[in-house]
Backbone bond lengths (Angstrom), bond angles and torsions (degrees), N, CA, C in turn:
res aa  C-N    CA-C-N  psi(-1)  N-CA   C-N-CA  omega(-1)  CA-C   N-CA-C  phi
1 X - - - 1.442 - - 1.534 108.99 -
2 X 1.288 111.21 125.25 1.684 109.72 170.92 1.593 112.22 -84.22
3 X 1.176 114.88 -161.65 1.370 139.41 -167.84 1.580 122.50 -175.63
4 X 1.320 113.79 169.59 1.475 94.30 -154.00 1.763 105.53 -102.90
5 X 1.419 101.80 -1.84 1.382 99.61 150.44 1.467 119.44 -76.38
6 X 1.262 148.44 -2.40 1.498 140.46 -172.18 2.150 82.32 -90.00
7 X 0.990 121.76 -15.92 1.618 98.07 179.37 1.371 90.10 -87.91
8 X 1.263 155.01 58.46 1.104 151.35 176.03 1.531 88.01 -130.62
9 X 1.930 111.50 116.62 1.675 96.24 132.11 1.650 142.06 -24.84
10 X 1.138 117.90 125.23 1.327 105.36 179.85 1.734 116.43 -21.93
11 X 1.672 86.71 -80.96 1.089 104.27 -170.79 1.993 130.07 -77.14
12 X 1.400 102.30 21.76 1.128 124.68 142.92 1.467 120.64 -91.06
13 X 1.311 134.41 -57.80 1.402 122.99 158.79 1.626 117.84 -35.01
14 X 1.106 102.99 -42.90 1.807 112.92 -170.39 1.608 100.34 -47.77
15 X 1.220 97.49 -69.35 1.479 121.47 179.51 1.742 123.39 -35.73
16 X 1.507 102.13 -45.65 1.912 117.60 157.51 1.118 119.81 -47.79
17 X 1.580 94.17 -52.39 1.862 109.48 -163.97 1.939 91.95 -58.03
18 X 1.092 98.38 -56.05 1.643 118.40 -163.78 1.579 112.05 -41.32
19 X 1.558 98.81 -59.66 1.347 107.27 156.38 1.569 152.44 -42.31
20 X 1.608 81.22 -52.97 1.643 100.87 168.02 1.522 122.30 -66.45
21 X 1.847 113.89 -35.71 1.219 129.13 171.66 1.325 126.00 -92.79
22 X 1.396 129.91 -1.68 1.505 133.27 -179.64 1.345 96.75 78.32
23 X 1.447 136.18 -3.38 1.476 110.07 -165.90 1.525 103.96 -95.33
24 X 1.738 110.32 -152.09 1.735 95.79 -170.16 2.055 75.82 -163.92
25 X 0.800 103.72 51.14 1.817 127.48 153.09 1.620 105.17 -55.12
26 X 1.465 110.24 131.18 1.609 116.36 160.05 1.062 125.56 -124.93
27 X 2.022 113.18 148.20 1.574 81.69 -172.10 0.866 122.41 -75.02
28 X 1.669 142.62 -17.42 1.256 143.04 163.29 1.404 109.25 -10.77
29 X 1.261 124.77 -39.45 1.637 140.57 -163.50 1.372 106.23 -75.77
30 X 1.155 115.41 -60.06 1.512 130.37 -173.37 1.194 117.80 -53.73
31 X 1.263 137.88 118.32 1.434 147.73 -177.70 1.223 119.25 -128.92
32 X 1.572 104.40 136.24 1.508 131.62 -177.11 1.209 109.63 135.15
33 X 1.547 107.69 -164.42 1.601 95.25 162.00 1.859 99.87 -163.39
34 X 1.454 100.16 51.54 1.639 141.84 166.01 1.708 93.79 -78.48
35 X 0.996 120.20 149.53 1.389 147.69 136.11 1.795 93.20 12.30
36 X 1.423 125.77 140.54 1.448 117.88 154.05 1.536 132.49 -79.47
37 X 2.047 109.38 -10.85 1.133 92.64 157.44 1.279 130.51 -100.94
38 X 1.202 133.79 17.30 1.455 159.01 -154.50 1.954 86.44 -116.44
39 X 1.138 116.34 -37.44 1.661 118.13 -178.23 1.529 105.76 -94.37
40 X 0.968 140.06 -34.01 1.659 138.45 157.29 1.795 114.69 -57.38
41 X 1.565 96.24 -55.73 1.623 90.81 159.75 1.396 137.40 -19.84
42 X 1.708 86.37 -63.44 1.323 101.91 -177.83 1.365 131.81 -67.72
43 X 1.672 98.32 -40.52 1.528 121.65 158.26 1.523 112.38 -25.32
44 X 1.623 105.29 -77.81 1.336 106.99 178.44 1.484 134.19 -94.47
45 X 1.092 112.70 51.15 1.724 139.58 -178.47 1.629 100.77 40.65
46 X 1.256 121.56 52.07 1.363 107.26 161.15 1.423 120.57 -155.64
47 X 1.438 110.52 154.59 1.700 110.63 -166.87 1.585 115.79 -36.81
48 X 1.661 117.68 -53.47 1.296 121.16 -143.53 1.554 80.03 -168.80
49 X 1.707 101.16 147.55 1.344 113.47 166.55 1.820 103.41 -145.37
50 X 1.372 126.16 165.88 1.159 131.10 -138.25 1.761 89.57 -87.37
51 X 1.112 103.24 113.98 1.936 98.24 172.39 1.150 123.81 -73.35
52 X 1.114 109.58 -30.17 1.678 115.41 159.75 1.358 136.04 -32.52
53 X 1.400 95.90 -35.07 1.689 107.33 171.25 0.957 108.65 -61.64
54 X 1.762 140.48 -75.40 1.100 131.53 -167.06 1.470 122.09 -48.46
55 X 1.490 104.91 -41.48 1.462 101.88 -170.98 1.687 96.40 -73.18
56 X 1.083 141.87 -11.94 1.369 143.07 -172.39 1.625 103.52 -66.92
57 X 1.297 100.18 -51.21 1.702 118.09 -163.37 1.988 90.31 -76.60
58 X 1.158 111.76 -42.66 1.397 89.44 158.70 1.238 141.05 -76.19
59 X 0.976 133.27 -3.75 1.735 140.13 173.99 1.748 88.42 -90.99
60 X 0.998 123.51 -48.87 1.567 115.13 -169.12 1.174 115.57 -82.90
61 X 1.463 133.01 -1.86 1.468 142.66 161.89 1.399 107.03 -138.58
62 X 1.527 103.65 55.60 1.694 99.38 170.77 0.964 115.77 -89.95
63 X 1.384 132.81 -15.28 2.147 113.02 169.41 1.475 107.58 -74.86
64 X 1.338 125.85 -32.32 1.802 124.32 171.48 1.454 106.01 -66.92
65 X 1.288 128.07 -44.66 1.562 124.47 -165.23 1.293 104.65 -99.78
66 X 1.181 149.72 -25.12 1.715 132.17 174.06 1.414 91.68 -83.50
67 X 1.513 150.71 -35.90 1.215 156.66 167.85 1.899 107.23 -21.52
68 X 1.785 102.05 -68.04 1.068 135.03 137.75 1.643 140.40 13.03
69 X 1.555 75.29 -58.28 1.802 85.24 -175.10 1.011 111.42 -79.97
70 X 1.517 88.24 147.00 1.596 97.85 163.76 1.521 143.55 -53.47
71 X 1.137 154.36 -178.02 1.880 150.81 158.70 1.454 81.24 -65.75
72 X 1.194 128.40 -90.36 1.602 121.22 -164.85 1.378 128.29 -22.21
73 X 1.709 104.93 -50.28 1.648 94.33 169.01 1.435 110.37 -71.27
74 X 1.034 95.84 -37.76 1.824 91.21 -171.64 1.194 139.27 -50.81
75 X 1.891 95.23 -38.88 1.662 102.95 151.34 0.948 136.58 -85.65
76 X 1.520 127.90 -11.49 1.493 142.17 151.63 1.911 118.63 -23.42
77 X 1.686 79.99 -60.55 1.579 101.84 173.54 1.386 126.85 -87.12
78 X 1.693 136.44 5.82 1.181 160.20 127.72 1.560 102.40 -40.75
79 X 1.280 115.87 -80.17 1.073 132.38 -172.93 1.348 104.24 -42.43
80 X 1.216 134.87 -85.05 1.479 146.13 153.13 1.559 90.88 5.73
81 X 1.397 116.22 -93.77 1.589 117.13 -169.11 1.369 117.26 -58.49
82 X 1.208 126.77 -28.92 1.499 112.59 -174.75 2.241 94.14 -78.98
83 X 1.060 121.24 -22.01 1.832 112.48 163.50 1.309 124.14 -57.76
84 X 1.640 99.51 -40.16 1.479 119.07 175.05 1.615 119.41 -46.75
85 X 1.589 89.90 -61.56 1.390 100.75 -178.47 1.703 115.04 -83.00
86 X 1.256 127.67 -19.30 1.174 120.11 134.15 1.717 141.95 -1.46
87 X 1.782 95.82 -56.11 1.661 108.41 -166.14 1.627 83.34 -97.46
88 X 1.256 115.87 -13.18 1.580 100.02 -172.21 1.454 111.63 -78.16
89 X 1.048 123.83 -23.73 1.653 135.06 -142.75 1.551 87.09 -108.30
């Protein structure tokens, strides 16, 4: 099952998490190639942490952070919408 952080560059998600949590995590660090919050989890020894944060810190700094992104997320999430609109049409 995905989630709508896996259309996130790593290291654009990294960067949310980082924000949202005060910490300063890289993805260089993160290992596997599971889910990225299932790999931050793990990072920082714990089951589950609140996802809300990140996406928070993006709605509240969205002209600096979608600015931000990478081509990868960006077409990640292209992609996403041009399927979307696909089933619509």
């Amino acid at each position: 099952m995905a989630d709508i952080e896996d259309l996130f560059a790593k290291d654009d998600y990294v960067a949310l998490y980082n924000a949202a949590f005060g910490k300063k995590i890289k993805a260089v660090d993160l290992k596997g190639t599971d889910p990225i919050v299932r790999q931050i989890a793990r990072n920082e020894g714990v089951d589950r942490y609140d996802h809300n944060a990140p996406a928070e810190v993006l709605l509240r700094e969205r002209a600096k952070r979608v600015a931000s992104l990478s081509d990868e997320t960006l077409n990640a999430f292209e992609a996403l919408f041009k399927r979307i609109n696909e089933t619509l049409a």
